[in-house]
C-alpha positions, 0 to 999 in steps of 0.5 A: 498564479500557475495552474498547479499551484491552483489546483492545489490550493483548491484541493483544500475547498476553503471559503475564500469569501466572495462579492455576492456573499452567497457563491464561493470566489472562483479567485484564490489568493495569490501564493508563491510557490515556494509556499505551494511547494511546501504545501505540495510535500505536507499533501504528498506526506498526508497522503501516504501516512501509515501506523508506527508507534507514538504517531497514528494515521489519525493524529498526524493526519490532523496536524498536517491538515492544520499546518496546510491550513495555516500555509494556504490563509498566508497570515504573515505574522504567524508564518515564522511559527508555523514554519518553525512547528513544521521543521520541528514536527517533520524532524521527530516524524522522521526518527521515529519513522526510521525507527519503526521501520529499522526495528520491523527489518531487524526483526525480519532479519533476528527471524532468518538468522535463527533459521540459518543457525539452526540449518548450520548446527544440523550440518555441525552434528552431521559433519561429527557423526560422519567423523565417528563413522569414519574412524569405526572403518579404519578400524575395521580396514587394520582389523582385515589387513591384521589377519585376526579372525577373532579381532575382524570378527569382534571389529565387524560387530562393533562397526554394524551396531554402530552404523546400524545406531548411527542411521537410526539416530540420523533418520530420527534427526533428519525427520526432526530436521525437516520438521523444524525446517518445515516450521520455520519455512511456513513461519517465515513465509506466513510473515512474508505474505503478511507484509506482502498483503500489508504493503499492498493493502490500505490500512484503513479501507482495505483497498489496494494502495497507491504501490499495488496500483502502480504495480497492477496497471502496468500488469493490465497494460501490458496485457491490453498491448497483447490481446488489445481489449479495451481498458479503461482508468476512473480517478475519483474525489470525495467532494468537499472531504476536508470539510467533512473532516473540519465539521465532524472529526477525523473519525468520521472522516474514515468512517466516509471513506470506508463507506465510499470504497464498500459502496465502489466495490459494490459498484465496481464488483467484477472480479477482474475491477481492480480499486485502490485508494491512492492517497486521501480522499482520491481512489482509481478503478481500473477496468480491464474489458472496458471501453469509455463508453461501458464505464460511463455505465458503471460510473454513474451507477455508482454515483447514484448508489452513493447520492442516495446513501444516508450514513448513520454514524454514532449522533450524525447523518452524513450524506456525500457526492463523489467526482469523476475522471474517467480516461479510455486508454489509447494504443501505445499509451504508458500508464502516467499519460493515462493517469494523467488524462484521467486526472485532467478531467476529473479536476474539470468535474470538480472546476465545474460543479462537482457531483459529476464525471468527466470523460477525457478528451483523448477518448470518443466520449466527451459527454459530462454528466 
């Protein structure tokens, strides 16, 4: 079996039975990889689910889990049906995902269209305004070429008060005009800011998301490659999640995961720690100022911190490890390559016991604990 598709199927903690009947078989069951890239795509999709209507993170989150499930046992017999609810699920997913997210655009675009109609009837007023004044100094111009005192008089009169009205009324329309304007602006940038922090933010943790880290690490490489500091990436892996989920439900499966990222903010609680929650059960920590040896440290602080939680939900006690990948980036080194060291070794602390870290090869400490 290829290593990804095994590092796949392990990601699913399932029992595979074993010859002692008292350890997990290290061996899984072969699989091809048409399947395993069927189960990558369900993986990649469950991780990165968010709300639209008729479809919560919740419900689909547990549809996708069983259909993984289904494809990692391979029982033959109920492939074809399994292969049939799967197109059949993703097919009304998908329109109603469009949906959503052509409504939100429409929306967006119904509010810059109102504030483009109301700039363009200002300008329409002021254009009709400017016509009036115009034509009240023609008026005026025959009335001076006419020689008529009583005429230049009566037309000078007439001109003054109707300019005299008109700057009145386009004072009043103009403070009135940057009023809306005003209002509009901030309406629109008050939605802007809302949608900024949504796409950037996870919606049930409230971590950063998988977007705003791919964008924040390369802001800190850029960085590290002018003041060279140190900087150092930690991915970690609540233990034996989907077990969680199986035992107790999925509500309590989100209630573990924002405990752990409370517990890793409280861990990792510098201003300049960056957390994101990438996708399921995985999180990053960036930790700028950082090297290998310093995140150590505060990795196993926060293995302790989370070892010793007993959280209480509703009827239940719950207790939970977390694994670690710790990687210290290196001179020249682009933000997948560090990612992926750091995943690298945080699979060799789950392969090797969980409840642990691993520090990459590719650093000076290669110490597990």
């Amino acid at each position: 079996m290829k290593q990804w598709v095994k590092k796949l199927v392990d990601q699913f903690d399932m029992d595979w039975g074993s010859n002692s009947g008292t350890e997990k078989a290290k061996d899984v069951p072969a699989m091809s990889e048409e399947r395993a890239t069927l189960l990558f795509i369900l993986d990649v999709m469950n991780k990165h689910l968010f709300e639209i209507q008729n479809h919560s993170v919740r419900k689909v989150r547990n549809k996708l889990d069983n259909f993984s499930k289904s494809l990692v046992k391979q029982d033959h017999a109920d492939t074809e049906r399994v292969l049939f609810e799967i197109r059949q699920f993703i097919s009304s997913y998908r329109i109603d995902e469009y949906s959503y997210v052509q409504n939100t655009f429409d929306d967006f675009k119904r509010i810059i269209w109102e504030f483009a109609d109301h700039l363009s009837e200002e300008v329409d007023a002021e254009a009709s305004a400017s016509g009036d004044i115009n034509q009240s100094l023609e008026q005026l111009r025959e009335a001076v070429e006419s020689n008529s005192i009583e005429d230049l008089r009566a037309k000078s009169r007439e001109f003054i008060n109707f300019y005299l009205k008109h700057q009145s009324t386009h004072n009043e329309r103009r403070s009135k005009r940057m009023e809306a304007i005003k209002k509009n602006l901030t309406t629109v940038k008050k939605q802007l800011m809302e949608a900024n922090t949504t796409m950037r933010k996870d919606h049930l943790t409230g971590a950063h998301n998988r977007r705003s880290y791919d964008e924040q690490i390369r802001r800190y490489l850029q960085l590290h490659e002018i003041d060279k500091d140190p900087m150092t990436l930690i991915i970690m892996d609540i233990d034996f999640f989907k077990k969680i989920n199986d035992s107790y439900g999925h509500d309590i499966g989100d209630f573990v995961l924002q405990e752990c990222v409370r517990l890793i903010q409280e861990s990792f609680s510098r201003e300049e720690d960056f957390i994101a929650r990438l996708g399921g059960e995985e999180f990053a920590v960036i930790l700028p100022g950082c090297d290998a040896q310093a995140a150590v440290r505060m990795a196993e602080e926060a293995m302790n911190r989370i070892r010793k939680e007993v959280f209480v939900h509703e009827k239940f006690e719950i207790r939970f490890t977390v694994s670690l990948g710790i990687a210290e980036v290196m001179p020249g080194e682009k933000a997948d390559a560090l990612y992926k060291r750091a995943d690298e070794a945080l699979y060799e602390s789950k392969q090797t016991g969980r409840n642990k870290y691993t520090v990459s090869k590719g650093s000076q400490i290669k110490r597990v604990a």
